[in-house]
C-alpha positions in Angstrom: 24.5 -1.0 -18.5 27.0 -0.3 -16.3 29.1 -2.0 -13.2 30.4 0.3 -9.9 33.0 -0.9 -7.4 32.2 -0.1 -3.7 33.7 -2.3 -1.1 33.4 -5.8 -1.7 30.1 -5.1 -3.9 29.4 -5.0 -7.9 26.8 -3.0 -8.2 24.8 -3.0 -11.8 22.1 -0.7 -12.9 19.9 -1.6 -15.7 20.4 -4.8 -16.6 18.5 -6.2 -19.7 17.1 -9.8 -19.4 14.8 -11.9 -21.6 11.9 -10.0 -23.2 10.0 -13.9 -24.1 8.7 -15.8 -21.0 10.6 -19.7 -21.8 10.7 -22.7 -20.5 14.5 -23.7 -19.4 16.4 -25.3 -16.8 18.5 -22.8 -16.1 17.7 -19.7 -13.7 16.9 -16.8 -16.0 15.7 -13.0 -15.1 13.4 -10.8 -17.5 12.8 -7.3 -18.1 15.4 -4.5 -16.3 16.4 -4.9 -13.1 19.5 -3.5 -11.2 21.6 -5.9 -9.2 24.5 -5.8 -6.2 26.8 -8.4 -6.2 28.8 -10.0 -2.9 31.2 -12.6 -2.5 28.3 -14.3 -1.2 25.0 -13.6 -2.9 23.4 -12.4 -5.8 21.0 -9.5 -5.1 18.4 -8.2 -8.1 16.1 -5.7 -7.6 12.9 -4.3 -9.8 12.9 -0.7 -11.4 11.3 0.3 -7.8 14.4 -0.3 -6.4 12.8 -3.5 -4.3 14.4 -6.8 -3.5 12.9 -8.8 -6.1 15.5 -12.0 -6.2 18.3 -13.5 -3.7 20.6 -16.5 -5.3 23.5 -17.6 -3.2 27.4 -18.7 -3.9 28.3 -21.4 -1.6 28.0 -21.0 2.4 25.9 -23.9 2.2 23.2 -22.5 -0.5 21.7 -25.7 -1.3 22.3 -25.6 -5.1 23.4 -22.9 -7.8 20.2 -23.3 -10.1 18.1 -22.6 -7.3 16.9 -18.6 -5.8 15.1 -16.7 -3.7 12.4 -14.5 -5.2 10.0 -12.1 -3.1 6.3 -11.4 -4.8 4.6 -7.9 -5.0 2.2 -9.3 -1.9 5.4 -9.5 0.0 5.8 -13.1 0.1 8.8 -15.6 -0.3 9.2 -17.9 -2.8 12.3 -20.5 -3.2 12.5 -22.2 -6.7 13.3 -25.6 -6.4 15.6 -27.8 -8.9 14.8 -30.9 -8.0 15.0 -33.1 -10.4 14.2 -31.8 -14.2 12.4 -34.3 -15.8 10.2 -34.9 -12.9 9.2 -31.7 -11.8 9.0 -30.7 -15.5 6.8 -33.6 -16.0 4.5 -33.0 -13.1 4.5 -29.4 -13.4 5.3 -27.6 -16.6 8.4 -26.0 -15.4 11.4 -26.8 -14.3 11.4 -25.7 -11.9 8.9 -26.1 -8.7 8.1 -22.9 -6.8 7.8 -23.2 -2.6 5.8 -20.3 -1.2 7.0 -19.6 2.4 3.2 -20.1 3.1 1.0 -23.0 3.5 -0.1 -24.1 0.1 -0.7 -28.1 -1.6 3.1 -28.2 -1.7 4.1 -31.5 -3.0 6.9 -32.4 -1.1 8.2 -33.2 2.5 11.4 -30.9 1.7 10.8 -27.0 3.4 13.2 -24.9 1.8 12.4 -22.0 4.9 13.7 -24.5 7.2 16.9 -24.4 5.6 19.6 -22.3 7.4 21.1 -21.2 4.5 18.2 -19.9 2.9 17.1 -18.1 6.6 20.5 -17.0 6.3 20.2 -15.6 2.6 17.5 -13.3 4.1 18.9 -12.4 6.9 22.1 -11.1 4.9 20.2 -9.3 2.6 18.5 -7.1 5.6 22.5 -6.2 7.0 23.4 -5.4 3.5 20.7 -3.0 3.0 22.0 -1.2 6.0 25.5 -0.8 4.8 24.0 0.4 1.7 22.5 3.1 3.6 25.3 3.8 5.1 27.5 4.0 1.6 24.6 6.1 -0.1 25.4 9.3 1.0 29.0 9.5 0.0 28.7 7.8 -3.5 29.0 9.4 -7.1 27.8 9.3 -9.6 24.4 10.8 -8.5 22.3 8.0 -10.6 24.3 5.2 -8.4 23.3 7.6 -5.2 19.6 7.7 -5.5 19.7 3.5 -6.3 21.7 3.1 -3.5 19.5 5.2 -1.2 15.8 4.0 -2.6 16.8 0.5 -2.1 18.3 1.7 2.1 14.6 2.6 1.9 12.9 -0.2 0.9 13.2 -1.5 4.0 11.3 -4.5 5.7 8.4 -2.4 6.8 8.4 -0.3 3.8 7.8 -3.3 1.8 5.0 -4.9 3.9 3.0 -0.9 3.9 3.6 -1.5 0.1 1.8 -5.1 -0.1 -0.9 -3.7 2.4 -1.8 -1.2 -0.3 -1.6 -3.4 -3.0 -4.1 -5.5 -1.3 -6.1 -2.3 -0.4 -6.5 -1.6 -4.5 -8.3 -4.7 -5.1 -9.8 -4.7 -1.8 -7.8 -7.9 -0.4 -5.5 -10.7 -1.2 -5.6 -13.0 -4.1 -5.7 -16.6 -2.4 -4.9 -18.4 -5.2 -4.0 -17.8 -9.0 -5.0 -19.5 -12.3 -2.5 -22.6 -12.6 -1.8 -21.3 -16.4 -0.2 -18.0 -14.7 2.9 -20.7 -14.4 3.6 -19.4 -18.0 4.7 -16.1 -16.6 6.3 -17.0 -13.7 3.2 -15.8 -12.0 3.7 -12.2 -12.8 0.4 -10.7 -13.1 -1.4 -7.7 -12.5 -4.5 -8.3 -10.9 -7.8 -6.6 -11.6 -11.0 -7.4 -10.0 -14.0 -7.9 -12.2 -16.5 -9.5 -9.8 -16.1 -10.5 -6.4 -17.6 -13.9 -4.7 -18.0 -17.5 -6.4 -20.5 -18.6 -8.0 -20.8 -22.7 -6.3 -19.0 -22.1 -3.5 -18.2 -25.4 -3.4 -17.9 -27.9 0.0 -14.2 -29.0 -0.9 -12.5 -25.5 -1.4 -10.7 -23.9 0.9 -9.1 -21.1 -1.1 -12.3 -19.2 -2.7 -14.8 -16.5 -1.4 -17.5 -17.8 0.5 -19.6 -14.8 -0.4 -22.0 -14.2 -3.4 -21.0 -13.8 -7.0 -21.0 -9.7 -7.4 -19.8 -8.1 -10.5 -17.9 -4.8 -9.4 -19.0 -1.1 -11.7 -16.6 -0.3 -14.5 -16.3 2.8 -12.6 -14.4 0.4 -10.1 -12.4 -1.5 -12.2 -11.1 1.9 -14.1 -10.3 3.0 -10.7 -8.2 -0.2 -9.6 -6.2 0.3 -13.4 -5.4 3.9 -12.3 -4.5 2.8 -8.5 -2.3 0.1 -10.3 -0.6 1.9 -12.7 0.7 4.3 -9.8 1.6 1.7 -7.3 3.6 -0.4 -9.6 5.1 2.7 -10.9 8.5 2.4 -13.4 8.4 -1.3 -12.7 5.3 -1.5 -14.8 7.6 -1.9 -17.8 8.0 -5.5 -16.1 4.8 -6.7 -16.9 3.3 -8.2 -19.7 0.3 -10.3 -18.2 -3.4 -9.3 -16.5 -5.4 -11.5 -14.3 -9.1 -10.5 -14.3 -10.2 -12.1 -11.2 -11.8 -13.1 -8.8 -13.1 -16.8 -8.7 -15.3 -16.7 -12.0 -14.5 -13.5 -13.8 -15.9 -15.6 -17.2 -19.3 -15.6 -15.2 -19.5 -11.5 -15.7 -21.6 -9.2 -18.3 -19.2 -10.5 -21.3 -18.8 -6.4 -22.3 -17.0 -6.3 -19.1 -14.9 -8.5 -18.9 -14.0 -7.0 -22.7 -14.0 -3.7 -21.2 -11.5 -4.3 -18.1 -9.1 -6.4 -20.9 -9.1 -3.2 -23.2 -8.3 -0.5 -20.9 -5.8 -2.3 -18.9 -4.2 -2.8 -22.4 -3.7 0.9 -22.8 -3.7 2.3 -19.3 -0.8 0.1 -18.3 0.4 0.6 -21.8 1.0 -3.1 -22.0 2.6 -2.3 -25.5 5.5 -0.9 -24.6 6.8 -2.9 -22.1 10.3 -4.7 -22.0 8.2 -7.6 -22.3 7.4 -9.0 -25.9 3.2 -10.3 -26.4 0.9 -9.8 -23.9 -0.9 -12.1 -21.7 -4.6 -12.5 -20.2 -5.7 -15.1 -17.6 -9.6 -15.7 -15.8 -11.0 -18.4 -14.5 -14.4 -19.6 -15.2 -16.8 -22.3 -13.2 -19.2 -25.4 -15.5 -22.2 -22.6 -16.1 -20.2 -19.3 -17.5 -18.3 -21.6 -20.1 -21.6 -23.4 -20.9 -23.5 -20.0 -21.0 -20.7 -18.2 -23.0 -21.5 -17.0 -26.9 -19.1 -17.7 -29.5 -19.2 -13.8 -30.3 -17.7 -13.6 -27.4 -14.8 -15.9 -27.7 -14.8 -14.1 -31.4 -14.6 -10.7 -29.9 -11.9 -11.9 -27.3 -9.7 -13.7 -30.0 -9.4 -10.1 -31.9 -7.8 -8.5 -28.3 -3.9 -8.5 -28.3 -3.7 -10.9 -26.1 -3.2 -14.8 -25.7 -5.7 -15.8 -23.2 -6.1 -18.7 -20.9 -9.5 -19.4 -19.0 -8.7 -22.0 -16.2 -12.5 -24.2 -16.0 -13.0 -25.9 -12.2 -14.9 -29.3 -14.0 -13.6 -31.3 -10.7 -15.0 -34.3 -11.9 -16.9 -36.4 -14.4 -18.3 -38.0 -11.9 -21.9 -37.4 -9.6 -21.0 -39.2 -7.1 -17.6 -37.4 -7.1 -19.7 -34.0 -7.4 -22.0 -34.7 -4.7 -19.4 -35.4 -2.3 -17.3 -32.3 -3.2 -20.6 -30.3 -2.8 -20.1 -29.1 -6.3 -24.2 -28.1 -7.1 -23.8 -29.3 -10.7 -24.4 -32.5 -12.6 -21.8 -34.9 -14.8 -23.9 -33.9 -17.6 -23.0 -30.7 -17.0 -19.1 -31.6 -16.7 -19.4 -33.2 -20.2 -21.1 -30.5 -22.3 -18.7 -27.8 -20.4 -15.3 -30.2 -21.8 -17.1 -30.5 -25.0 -17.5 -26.6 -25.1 -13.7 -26.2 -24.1 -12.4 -28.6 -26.6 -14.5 -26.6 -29.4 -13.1 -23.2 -28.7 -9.6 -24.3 -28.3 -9.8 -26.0 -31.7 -11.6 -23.1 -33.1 -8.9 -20.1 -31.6 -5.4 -20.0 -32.2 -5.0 -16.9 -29.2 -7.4 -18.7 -26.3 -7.1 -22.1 -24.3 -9.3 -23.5 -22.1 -8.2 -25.3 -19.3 -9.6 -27.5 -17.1 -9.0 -28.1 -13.5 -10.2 -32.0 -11.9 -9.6 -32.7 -8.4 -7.4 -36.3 -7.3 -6.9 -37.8 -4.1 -7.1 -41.2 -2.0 -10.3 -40.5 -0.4 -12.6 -39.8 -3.7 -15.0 -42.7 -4.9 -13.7 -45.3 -7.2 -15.0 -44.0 -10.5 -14.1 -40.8 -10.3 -10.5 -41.4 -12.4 -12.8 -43.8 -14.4 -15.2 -41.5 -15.3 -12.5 -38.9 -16.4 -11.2 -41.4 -18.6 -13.9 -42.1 -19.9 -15.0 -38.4 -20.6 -11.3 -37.8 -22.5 -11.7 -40.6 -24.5 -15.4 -40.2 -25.8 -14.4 -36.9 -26.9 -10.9 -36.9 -27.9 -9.7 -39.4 -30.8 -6.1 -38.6 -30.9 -3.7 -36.9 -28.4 -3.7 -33.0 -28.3 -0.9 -30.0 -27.6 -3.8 -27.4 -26.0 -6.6 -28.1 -23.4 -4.2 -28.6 -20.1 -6.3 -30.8 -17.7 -4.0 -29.6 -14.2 -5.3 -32.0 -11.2 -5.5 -30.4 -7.7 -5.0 -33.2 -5.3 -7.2 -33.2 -2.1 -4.5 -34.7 0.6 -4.6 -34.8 4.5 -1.0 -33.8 4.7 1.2 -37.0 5.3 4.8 -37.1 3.8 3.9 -40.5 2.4 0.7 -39.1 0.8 2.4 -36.6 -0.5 5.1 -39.0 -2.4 1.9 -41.3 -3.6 0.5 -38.3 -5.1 3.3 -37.3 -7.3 4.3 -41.5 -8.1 0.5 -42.5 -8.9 -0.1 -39.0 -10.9 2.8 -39.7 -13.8 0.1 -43.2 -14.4 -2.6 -40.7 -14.9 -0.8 -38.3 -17.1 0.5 -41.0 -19.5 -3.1 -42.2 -20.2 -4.7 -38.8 -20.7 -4.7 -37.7 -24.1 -4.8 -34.1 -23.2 -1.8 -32.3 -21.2 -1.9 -33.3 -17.9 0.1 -31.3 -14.9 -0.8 -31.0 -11.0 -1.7 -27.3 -9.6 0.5 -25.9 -7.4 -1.4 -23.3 -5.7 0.2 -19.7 -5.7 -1.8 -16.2 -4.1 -0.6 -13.0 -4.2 
């Protein structure tokens, strides 16, 4: 690693950050990146050479612990502070991400609105043209072709990049597993099968078309595609989400064989990342349906796994209103199912996803109760239950949400956080 003076900027090649994924209240980068410092902001950029994070120093930046960070689909994200104990305790984290999108954000506050973060952005794009500008007559030639690559990655440049990222897996993740949060949300994405199997009445974020496993030719062809797009930032990654909407619902060999060769295509064993990490959700009839050879088989995989489960709810009433075609019996023998295999593997956890809102019936939180408590005698570390509340927008709904959730979680003997949706 080393620092270059140029102007009023610090510019830093190779930086080495954490190789674990942690959970700590402080902001913290992984991997290599290459940063340019100001008297202003912080600039950090991935092995591509792309923005990747913006932090400010004073000028109004709302807080110190707080940053920008831009997502391979080209997207804006500002991590939020807040307050740690009570995003950690309705989250996970500590901190709480806000997409510049529309998403089940959780509080009245829009970061986007604020002119210092507007401002952040709008900085970075006249820095990148002074850079430009500087390339051309700087030494050594390393510091040159940095300096030039990032001039390039310009606004447009990066949005032709998402376009073909999307074009790989033939369109846009809408929304991730909620245990992606372990990673920061840093997954590769490979489609398995396309569609949902319910296609249930409540969501608005899943495929409204069929369930269709793609070939393996396919999925080969999106690891290839992938490995070349994300080119020497691939090093940065350490995690694979095998999507779309109920990859657990596919041929069980193929869902082994997409895990495997992304393993050693991407060469997920050499990365600057230590462990790697595999993510899929699954709906009530694939985790019902599922063999334990197959959990076996999946356990053996380098890997730690996590299989997100949409139950919704315990409750038929609940169900029927959702327009969730399955049955509370169903519900139960699927938690009963999860709470085996997470007892049984030390490398997979099931989680479970129930919805939570104002305008469900009245034994709907009974029912889950009721459900935990039948099946679980004591409290347990593993088997995160993350509630996705169904809202109709209000900034006092909102606050209600968070307030009446903390209740649920201190009852539920089973980890409890709310999902904050994230695409990509």
């Amino acid at each position: 690693m080393q620092s270059h003076q140029i102007d009023n900027l610090t510019i830093t090649l190779n930086k080495t950050g954490a190789r674990q994924f942690t959970k700590v209240s402080y902001p913290i980068r992984y991997g290599r990146y290459a940063e340019i410092k100001t008297p202003a902001y912080t600039y950090q950029f991935n092995l591509n050479h792309e923005i990747k994070y913006i932090q400010g120093h004073g000028n109004g930046w709302p807080s110190p612990s707080e940053w920008l960070k831009r997502t391979v689909g080209n997207d804006w994200v500002y991590y939020l502070a807040g307050d740690y104990s009570g995003v950690r305790d309705a989250f996970g984290e500590y901190y709480l991400p806000c997409p510049s999108y529309p998403t089940n954000s959780f509080i009245s506050r829009n970061p986007f609105k604020d002119r210092a973060v507007t401002a952040a952005i709008d900085a970075w794009h006249d820095l990148r043209e002074k850079i430009s500008t500087l390339a051309s007559d700087t030494r050594p030639e390393h510091l040159k072709q940095f300096l030039k690559q990032v001039g390039q990655n310009d606004p447009v440049e990066l949005d032709r990049k998402a376009r073909r990222f999307h074009r790989i897996i033939a369109g846009p993740i809408t929304v991730l597993p909620p245990d992606t949060r372990h990673v920061d949300y840093e997954v590769i994405p490979i489609i398995i099968a396309d569609g949902c199997l319910y296609k249930c009445g409540f969501c608005r974020v899943k495929s409204r078309d069929d369930f269709t496993p793609r070939t393996r030719k396919n999925i080969i062809g999106q690891i290839n595609q992938l490995k070349a797009f994300y080119g020497h930032n691939l090093k940065n990654y350490n995690a694979i989400f095998l999507g779309l909407h109920d990859a657990l619902y596919a041929d069980p060999d193929l869902i082994i064989f997409a895990a495997e060769n992304a393993y050693d295509l991407l060469g997920l064993k050499n990365t600057h990342l230590n462990g790697a990490h595999l993510f899929l959700f699954g709906s009530v009839d694939a985790i019902i349906d599922s063999k334990m050879l197959f959990f076996d088989t999946l356990q053996s995989l380098p890997y730690s796994t996590c299989i997100n489960i949409g139950l919704e709810s315990a409750d038929q009433q609940t169900l029927n209103i959702l327009k969730k075609p399955i049955t509370s019996e169903m519900v139960a023998q699927a938690f009963t199912k999860m709470l085996v295999i997470n007892k049984k593997y030390s490398k997979i956890e099931i989680t479970a996803n129930f919805v939570y809102g104002d305008h469900l019936p009245p034994s709907h939180l009974p029912s889950f109760f009721e459900l935990t408590r039948k099946k679980l005698d004591r409290p347990s570390g593993k088997g995160t239950v993350y509630f996705s509340p169904l809202m109709n927008g209000s900034v006092m709904e909102h606050r209600n949400i968070v307030r009446r959730f903390y209740k649920i979680k201190t009852q539920n003997p089973l980890p409890s956080y709310l999902y904050l949706i994230q695409r990509l």
